[in-house]
N, CA, C and O atoms as a printed pandas DataFrame, in Angstrom:
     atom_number atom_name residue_name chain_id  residue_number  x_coord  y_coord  z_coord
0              1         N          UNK        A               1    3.283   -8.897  -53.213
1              2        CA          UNK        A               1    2.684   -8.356  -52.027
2              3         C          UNK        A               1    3.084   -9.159  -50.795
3              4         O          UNK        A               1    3.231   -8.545  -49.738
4              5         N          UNK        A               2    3.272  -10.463  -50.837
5              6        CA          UNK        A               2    3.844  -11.029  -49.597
6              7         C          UNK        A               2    5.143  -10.733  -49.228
7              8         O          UNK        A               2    5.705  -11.445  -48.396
8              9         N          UNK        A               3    5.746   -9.707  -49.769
9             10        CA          UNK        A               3    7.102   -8.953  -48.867
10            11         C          UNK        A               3    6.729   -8.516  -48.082
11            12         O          UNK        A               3    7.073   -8.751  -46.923
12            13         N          UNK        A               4    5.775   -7.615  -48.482
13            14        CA          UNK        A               4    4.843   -6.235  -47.843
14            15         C          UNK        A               4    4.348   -6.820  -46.685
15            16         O          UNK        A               4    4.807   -6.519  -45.584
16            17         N          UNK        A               5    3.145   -7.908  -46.879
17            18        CA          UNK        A               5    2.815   -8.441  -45.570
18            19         C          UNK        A               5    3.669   -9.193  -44.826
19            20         O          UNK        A               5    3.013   -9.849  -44.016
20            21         N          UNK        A               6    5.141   -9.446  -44.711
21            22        CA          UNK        A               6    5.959  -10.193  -44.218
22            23         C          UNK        A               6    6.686   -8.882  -43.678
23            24         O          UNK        A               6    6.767   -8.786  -42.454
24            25         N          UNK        A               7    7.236   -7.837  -44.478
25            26        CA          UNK        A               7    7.612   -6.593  -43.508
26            27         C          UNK        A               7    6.995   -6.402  -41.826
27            28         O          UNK        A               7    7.493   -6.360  -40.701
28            29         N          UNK        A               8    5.407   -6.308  -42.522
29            30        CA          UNK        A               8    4.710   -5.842  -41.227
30            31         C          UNK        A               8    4.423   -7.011  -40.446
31            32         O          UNK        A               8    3.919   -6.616  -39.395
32            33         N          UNK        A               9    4.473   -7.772  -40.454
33            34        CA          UNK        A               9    4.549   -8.889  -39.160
34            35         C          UNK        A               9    5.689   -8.142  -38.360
35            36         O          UNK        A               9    5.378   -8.100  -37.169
36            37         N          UNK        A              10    6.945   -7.519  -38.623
37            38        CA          UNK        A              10    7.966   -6.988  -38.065
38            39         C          UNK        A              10    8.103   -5.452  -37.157
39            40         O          UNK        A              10    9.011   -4.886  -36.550
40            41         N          UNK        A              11    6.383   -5.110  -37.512
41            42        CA          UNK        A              11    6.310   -3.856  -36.848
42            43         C          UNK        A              11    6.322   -4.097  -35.441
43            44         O          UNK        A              11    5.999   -5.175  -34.943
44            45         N          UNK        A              12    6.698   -3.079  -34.791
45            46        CA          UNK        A              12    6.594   -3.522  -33.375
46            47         C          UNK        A              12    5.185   -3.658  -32.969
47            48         O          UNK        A              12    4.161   -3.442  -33.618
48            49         N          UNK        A              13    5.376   -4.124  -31.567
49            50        CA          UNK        A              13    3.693   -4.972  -31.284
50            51         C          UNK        A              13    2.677   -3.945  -30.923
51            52         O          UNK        A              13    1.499   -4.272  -30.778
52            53         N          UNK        A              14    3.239   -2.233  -30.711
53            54        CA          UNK        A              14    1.826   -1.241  -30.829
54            55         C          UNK        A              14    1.380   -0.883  -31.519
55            56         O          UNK        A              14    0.468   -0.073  -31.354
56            57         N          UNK        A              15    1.935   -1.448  -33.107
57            58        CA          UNK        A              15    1.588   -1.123  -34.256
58            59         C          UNK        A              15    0.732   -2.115  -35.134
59            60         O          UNK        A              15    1.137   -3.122  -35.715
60            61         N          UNK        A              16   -0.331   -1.684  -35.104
61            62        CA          UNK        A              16   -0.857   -2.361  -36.105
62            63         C          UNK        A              16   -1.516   -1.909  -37.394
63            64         O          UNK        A              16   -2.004   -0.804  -37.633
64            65         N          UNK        A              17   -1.426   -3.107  -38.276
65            66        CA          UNK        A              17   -1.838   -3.151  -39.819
66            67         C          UNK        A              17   -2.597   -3.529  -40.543
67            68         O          UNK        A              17   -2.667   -4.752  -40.422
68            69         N          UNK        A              18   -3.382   -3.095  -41.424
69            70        CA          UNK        A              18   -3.729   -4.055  -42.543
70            71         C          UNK        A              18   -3.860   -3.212  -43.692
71            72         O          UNK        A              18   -4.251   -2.045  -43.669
72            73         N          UNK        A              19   -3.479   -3.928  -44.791
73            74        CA          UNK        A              19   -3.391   -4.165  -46.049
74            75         C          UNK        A              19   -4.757   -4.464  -46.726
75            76         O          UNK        A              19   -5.351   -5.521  -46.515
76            77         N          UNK        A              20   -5.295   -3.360  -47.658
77            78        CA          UNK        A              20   -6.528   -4.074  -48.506
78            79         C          UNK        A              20   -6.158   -3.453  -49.855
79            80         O          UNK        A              20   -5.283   -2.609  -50.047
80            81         N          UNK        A              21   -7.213   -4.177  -51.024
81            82        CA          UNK        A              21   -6.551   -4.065  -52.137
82            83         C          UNK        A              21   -7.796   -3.894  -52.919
83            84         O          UNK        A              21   -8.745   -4.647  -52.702
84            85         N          UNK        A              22   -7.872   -2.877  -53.893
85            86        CA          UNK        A              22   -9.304   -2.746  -54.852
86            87         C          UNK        A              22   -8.372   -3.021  -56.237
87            88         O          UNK        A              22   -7.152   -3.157  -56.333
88            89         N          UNK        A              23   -9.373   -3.049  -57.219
89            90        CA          UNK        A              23   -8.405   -2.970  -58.819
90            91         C          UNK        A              23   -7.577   -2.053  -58.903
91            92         O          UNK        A              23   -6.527   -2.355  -59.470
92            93         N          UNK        A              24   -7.714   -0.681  -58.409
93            94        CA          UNK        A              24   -7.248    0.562  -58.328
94            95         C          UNK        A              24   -6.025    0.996  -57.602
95            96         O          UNK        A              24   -5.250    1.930  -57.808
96            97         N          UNK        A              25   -6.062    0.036  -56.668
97            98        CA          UNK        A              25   -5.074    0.754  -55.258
98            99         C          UNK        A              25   -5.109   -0.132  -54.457
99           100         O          UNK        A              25   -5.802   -1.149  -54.400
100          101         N          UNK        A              26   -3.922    0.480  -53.474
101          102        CA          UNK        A              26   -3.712   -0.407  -51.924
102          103         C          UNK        A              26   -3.920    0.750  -51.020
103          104         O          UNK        A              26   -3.506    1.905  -51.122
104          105         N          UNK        A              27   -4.832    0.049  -49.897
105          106        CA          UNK        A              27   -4.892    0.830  -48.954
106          107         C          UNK        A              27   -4.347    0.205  -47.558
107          108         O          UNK        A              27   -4.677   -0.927  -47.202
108          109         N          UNK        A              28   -3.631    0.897  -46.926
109          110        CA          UNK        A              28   -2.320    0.206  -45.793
110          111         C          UNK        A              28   -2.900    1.590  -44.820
111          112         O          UNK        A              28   -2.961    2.811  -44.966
112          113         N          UNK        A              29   -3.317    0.454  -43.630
113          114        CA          UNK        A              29   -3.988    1.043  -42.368
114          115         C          UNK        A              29   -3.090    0.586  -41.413
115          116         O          UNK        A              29   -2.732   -0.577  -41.226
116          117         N          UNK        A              30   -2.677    1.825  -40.686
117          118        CA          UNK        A              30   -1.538    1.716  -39.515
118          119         C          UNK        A              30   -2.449    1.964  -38.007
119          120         O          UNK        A              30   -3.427    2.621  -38.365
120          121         N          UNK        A              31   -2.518    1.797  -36.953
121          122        CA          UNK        A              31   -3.194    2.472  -35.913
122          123         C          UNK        A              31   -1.478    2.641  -35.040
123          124         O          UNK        A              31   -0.691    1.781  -34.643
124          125         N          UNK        A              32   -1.425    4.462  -35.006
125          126        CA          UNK        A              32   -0.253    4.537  -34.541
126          127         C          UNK        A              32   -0.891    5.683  -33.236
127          128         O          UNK        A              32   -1.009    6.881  -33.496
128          129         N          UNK        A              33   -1.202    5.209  -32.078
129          130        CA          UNK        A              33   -2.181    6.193  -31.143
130          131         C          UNK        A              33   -0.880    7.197  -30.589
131          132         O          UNK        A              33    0.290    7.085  -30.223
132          133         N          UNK        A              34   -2.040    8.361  -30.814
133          134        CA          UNK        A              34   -0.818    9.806  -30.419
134          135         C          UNK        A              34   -0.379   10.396  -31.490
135          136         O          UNK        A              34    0.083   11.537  -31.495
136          137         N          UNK        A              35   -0.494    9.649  -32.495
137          138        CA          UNK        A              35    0.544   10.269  -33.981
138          139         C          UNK        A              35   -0.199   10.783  -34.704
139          140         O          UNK        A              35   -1.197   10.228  -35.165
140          141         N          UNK        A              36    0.196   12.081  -34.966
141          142        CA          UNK        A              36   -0.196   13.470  -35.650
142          143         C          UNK        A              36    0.327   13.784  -37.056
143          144         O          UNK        A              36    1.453   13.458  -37.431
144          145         N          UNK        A              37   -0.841   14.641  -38.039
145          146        CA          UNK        A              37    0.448   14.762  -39.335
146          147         C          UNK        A              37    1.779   15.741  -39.432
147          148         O          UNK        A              37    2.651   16.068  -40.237
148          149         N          UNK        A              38    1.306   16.015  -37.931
149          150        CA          UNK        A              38    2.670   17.156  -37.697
150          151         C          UNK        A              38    4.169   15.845  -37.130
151          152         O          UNK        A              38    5.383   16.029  -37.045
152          153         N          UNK        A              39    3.620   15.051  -36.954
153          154        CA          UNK        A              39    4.466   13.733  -36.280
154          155         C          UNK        A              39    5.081   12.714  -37.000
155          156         O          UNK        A              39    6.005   12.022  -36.572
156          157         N          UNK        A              40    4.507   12.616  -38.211
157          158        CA          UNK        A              40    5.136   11.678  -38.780
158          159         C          UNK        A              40    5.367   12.076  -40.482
159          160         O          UNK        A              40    4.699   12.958  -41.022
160          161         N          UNK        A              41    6.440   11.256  -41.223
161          162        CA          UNK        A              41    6.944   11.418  -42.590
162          163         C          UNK        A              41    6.590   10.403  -43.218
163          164         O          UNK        A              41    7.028    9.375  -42.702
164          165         N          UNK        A              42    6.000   10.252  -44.092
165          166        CA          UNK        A              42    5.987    9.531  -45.253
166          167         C          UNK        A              42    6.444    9.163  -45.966
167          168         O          UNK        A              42    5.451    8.835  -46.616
168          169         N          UNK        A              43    7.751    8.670  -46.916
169          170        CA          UNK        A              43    8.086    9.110  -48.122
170          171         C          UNK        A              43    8.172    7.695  -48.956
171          172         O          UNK        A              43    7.824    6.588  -48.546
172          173         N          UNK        A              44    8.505    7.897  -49.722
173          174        CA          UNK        A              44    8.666    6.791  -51.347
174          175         C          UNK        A              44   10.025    7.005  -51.760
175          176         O          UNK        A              44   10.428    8.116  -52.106
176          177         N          UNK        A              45   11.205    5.317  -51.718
177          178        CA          UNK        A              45   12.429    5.995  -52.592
178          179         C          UNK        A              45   12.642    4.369  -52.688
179          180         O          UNK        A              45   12.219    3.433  -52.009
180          181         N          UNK        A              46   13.371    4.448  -53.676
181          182        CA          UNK        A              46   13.796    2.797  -54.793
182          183         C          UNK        A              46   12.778    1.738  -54.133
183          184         O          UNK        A              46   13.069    0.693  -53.551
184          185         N          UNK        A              47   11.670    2.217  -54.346
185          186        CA          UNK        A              47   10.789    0.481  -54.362
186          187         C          UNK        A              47   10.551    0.488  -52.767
187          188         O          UNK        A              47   10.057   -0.543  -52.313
188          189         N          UNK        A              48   10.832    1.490  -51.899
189          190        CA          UNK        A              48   10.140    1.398  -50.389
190          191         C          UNK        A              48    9.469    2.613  -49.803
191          192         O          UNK        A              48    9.834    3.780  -49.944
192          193         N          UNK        A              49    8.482    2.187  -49.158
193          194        CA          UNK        A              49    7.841    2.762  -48.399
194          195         C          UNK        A              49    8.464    3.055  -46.686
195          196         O          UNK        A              49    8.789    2.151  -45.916
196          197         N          UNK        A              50    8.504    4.328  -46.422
197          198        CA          UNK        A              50    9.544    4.913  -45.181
198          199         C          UNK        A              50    8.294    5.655  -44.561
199          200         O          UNK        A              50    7.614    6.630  -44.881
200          201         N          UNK        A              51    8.303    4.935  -43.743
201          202        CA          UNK        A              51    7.129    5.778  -42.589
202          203         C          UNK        A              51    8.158    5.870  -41.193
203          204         O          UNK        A              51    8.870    5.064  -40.594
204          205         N          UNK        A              52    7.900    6.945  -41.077
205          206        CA          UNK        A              52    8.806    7.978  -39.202
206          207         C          UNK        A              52    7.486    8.452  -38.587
207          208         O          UNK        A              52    6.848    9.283  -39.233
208          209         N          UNK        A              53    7.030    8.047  -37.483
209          210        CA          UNK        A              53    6.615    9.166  -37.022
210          211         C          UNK        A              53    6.929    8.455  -34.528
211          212         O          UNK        A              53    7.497    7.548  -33.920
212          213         N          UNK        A              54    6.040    9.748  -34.184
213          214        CA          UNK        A              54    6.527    9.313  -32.774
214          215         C          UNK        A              54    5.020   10.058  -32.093
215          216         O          UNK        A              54    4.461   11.086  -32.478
216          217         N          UNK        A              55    4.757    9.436  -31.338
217          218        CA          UNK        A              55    3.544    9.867  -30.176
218          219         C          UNK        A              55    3.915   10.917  -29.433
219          220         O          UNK        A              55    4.995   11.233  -28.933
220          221         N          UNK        A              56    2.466   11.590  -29.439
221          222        CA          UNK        A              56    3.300   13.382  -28.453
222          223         C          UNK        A              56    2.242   12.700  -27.175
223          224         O          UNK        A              56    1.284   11.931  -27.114
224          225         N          UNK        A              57    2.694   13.136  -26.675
225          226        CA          UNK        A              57    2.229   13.241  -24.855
226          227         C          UNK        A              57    2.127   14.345  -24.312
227          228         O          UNK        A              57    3.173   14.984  -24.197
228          229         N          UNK        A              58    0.943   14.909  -23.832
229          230        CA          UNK        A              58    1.190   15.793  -22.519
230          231         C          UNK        A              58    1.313   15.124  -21.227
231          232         O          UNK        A              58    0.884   13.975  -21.120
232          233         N          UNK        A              59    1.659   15.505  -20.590
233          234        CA          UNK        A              59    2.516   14.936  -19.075
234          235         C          UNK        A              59    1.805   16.361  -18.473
235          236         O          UNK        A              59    1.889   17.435  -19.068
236          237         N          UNK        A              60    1.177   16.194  -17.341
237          238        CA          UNK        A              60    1.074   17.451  -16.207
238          239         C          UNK        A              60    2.226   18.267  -15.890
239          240         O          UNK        A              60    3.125   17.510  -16.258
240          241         N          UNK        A              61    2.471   18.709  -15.703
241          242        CA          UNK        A              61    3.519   19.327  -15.235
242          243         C          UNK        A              61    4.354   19.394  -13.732
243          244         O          UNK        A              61    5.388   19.952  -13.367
244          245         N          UNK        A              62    3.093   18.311  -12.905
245          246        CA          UNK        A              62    3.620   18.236  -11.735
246          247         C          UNK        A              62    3.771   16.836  -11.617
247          248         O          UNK        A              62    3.712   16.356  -10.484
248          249         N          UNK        A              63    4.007   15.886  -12.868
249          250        CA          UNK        A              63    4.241   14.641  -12.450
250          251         C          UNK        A              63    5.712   14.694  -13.563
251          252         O          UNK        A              63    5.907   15.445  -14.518
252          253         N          UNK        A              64    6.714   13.446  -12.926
253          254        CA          UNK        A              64    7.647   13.109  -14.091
254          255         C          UNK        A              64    6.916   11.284  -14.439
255          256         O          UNK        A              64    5.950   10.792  -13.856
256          257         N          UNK        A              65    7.407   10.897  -15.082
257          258        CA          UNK        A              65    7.404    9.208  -15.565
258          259         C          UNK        A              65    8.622    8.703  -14.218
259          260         O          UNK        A              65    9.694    9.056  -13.726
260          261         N          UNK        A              66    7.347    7.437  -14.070
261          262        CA          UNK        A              66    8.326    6.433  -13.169
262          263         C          UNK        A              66    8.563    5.542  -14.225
263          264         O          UNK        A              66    9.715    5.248  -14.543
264          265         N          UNK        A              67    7.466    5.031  -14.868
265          266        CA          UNK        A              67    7.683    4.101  -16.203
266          267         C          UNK        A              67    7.069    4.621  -17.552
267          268         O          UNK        A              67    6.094    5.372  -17.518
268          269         N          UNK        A              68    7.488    4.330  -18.432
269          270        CA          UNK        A              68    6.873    4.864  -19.653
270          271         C          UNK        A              68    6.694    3.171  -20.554
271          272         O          UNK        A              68    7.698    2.493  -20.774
272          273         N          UNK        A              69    5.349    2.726  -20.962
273          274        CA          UNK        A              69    5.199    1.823  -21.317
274          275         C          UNK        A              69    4.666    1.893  -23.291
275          276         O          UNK        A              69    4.711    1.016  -24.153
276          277         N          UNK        A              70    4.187    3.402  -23.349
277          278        CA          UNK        A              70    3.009    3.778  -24.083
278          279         C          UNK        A              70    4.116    4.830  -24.920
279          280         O          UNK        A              70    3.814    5.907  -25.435
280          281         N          UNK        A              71    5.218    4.310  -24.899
281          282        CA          UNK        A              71    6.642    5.104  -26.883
282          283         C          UNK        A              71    5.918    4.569  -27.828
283          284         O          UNK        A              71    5.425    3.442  -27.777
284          285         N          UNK        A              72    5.833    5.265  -28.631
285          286        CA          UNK        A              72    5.672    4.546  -30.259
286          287         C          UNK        A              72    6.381    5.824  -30.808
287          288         O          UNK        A              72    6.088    7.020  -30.843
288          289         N          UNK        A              73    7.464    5.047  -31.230
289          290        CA          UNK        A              73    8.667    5.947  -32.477
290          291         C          UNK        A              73    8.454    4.860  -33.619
291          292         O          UNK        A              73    8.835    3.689  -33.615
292          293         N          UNK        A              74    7.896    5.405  -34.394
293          294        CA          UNK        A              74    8.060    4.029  -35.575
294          295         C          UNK        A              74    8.864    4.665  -36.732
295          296         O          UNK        A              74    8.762    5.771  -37.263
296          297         N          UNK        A              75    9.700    3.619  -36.960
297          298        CA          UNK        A              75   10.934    4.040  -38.337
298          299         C          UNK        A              75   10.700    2.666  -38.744
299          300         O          UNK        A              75   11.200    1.626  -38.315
300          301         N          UNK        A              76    9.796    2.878  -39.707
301          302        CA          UNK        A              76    9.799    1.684  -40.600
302          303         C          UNK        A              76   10.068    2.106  -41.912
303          304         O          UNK        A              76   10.257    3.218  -42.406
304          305         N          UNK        A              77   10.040    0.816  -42.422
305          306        CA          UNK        A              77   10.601    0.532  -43.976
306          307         C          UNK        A              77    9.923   -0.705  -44.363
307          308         O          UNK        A              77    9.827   -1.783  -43.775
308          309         N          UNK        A              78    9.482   -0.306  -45.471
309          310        CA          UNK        A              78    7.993   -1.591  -46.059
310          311         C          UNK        A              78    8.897   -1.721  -47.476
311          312         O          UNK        A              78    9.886   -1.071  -47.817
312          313         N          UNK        A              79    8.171   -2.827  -48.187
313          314        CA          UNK        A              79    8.191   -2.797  -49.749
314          315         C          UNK        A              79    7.267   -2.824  -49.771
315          316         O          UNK        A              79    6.344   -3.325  -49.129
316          317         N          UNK        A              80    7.567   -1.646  -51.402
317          318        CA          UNK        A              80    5.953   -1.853  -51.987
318          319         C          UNK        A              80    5.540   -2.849  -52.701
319          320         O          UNK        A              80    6.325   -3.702  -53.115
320          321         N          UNK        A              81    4.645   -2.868  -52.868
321          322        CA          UNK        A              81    4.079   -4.101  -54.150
322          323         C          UNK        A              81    4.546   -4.054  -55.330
323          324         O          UNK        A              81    5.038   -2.977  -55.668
324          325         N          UNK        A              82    4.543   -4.948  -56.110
325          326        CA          UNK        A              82    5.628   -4.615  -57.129
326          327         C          UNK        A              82    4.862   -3.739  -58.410
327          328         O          UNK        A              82    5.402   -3.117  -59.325
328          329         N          UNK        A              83    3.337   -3.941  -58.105
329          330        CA          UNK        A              83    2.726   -2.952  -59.237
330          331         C          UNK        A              83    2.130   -1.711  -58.984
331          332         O          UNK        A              83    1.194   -1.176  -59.579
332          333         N          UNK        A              84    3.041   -1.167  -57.653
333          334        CA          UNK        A              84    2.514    0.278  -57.507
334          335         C          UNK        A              84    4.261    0.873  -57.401
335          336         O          UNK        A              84    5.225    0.191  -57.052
336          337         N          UNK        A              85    4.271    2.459  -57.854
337          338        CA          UNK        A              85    5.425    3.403  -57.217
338          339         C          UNK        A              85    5.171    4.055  -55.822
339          340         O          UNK        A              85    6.095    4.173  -55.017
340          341         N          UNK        A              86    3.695    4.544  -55.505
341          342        CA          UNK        A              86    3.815    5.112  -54.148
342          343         C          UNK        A              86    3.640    6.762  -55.154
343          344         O          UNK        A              86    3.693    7.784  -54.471
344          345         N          UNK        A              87    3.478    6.903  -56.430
345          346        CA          UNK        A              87    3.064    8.133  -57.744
346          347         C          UNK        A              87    1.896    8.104  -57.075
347          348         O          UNK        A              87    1.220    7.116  -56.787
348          349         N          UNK        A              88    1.651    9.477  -56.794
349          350        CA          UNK        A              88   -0.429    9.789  -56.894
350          351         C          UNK        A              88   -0.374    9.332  -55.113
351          352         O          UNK        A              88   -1.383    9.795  -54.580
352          353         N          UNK        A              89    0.414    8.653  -54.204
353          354        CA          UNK        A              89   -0.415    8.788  -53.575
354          355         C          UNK        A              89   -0.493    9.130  -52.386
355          356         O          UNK        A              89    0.611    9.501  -51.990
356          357         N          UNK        A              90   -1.680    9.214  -51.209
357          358        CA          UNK        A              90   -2.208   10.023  -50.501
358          359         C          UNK        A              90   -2.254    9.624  -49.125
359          360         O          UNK        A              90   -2.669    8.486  -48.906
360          361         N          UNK        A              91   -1.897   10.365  -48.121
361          362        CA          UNK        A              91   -2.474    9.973  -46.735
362          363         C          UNK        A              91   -3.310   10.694  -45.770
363          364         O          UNK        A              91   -3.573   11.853  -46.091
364          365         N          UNK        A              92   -3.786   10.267  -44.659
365          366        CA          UNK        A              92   -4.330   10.960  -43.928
366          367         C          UNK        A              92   -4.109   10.435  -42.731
367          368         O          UNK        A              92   -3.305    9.504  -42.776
368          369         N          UNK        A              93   -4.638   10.753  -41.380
369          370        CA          UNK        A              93   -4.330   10.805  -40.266
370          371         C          UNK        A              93   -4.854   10.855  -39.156
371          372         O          UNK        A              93   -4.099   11.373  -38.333
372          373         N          UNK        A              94   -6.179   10.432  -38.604
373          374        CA          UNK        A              94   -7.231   10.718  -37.551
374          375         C          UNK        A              94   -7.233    9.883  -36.909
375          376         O          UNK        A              94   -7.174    8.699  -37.241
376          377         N          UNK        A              95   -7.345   10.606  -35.194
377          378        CA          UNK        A              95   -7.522    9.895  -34.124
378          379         C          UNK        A              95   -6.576    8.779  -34.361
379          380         O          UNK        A              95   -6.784    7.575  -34.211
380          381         N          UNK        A              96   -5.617    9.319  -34.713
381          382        CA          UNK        A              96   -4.147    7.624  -34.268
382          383         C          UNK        A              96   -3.826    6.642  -35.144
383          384         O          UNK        A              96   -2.913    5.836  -34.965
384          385         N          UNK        A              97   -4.989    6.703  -36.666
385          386        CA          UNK        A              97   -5.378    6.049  -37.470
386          387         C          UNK        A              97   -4.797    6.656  -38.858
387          388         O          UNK        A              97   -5.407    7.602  -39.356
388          389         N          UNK        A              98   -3.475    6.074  -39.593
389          390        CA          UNK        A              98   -3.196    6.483  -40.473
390          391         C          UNK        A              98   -3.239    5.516  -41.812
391          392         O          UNK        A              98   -2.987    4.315  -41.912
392          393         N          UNK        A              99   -3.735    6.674  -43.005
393          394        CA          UNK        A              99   -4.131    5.448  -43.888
394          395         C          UNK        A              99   -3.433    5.800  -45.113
395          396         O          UNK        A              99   -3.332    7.015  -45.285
396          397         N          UNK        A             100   -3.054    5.246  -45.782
397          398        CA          UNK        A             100   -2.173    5.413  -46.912
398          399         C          UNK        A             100   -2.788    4.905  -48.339
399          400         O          UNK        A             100   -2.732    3.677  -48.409
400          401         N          UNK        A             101   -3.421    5.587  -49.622
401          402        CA          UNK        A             101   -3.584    5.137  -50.491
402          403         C          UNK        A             101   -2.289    5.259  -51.749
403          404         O          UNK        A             101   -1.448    6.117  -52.016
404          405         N          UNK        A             102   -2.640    3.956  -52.303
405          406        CA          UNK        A             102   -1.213    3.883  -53.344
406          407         C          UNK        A             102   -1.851    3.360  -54.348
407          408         O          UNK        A             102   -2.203    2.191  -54.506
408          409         N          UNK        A             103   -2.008    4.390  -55.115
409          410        CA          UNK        A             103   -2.649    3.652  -56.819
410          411         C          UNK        A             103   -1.764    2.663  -57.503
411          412         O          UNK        A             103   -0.550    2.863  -57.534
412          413         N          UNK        A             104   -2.226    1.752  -57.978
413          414        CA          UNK        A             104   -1.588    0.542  -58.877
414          415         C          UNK        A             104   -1.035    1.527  -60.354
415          416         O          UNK        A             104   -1.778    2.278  -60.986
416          417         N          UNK        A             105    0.203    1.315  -60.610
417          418        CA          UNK        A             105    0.485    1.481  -61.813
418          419         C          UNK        A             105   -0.415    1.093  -62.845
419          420         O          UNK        A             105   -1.229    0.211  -62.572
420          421         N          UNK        A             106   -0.413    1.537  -63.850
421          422        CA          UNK        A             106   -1.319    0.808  -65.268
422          423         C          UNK        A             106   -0.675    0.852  -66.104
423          424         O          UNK        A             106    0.304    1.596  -66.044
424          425         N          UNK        A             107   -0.902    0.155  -67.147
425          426        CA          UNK        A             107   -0.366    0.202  -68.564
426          427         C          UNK        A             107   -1.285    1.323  -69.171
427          428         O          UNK        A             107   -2.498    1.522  -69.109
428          429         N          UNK        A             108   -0.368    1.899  -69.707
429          430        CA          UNK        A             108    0.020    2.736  -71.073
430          431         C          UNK        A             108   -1.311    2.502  -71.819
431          432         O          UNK        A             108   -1.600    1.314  -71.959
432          433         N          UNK        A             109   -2.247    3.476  -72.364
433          434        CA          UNK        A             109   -3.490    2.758  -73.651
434          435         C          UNK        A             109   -2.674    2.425  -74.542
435          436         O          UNK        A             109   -1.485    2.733  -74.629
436          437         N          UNK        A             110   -3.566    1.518  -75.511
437          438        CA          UNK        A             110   -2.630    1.432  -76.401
438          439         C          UNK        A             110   -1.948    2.296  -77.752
439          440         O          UNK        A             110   -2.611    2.852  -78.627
440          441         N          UNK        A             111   -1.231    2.271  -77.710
441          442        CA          UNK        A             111   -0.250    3.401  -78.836
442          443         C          UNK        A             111    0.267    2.549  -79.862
443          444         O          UNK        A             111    0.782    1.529  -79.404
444          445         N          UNK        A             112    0.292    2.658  -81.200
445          446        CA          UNK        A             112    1.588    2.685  -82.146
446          447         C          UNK        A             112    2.619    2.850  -81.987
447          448         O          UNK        A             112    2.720    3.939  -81.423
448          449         N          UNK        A             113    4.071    2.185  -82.222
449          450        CA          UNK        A             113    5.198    2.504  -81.872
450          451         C          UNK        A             113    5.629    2.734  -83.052
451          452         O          UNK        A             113    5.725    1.671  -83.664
452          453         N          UNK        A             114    6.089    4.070  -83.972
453          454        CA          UNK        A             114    6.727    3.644  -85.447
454          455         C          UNK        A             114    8.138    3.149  -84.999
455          456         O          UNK        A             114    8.705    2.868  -83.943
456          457         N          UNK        A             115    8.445    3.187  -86.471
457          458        CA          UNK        A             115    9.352    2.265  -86.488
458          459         C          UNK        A             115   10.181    2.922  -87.887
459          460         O          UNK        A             115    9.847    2.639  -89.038
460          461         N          UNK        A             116   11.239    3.784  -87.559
461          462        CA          UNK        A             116   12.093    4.118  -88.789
462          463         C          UNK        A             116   12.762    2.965  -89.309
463          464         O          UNK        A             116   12.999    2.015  -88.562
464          465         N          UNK        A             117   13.141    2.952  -90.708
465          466        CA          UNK        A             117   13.964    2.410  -91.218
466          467         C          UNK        A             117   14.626    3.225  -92.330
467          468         O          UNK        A             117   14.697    4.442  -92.502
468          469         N          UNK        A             118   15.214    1.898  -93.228
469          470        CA          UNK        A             118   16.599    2.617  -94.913
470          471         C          UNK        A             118   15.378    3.248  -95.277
471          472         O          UNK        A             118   15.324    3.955  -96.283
């Protein structure tokens, strides 16, 4: 897990995180303000976590930007922990606040393995 929390020290500075952990799962809290589930991607591929998303704005229509201080495009790339896949799990998205659950892998109950032989 200290990849994971060493990734996100690297988010940019409107992004913030935290990481909590039950027997069950990790739950990874982003506050990304503006960002919608129409706005951002999720996905899971070889051992990382890929979060895209970008802040929508309405602008009046009778003003343009002199400065724009308040972008958040986030293209990150996390590792996961080494005892979850990112299988089973779930996000959501309110008020700017996105939360990600990731169930811990488990072992297998236990089974018999036969064993052919001569």
């Amino acid at each position: 897990m200290s990849a994971l929390r060493e990734a996100l020290r690297d988010l940019p500075d409107a992004v913030f995180a935290d990481v909590l952990e039950s027997e069950d799962e990790y739950l990874l809290v982003l506050d990304l303000p503006g960002v919608t589930a129409e706005t951002i991607d999720v996905t899971v591929e070889g051992g990382r976590l890929r979060i895209d998303g970008q802040r929508t704005k309405d602008v009046p229509g009778e003003f343009t930007f002199v400065r724009e201080d308040r972008s958040v495009f986030l293209d990150a790339e996390l590792p996961l922990p080494p005892d979850t896949t990112g299988q089973g799990g779930e996000g959501t998205v309110e008020n700017g606040v996105l939360e990600l659950r990731l169930p811990k892998a488990t072992a297998a109950p236990s089974t018999t393995i036969p064993i052919d032989g001569d």
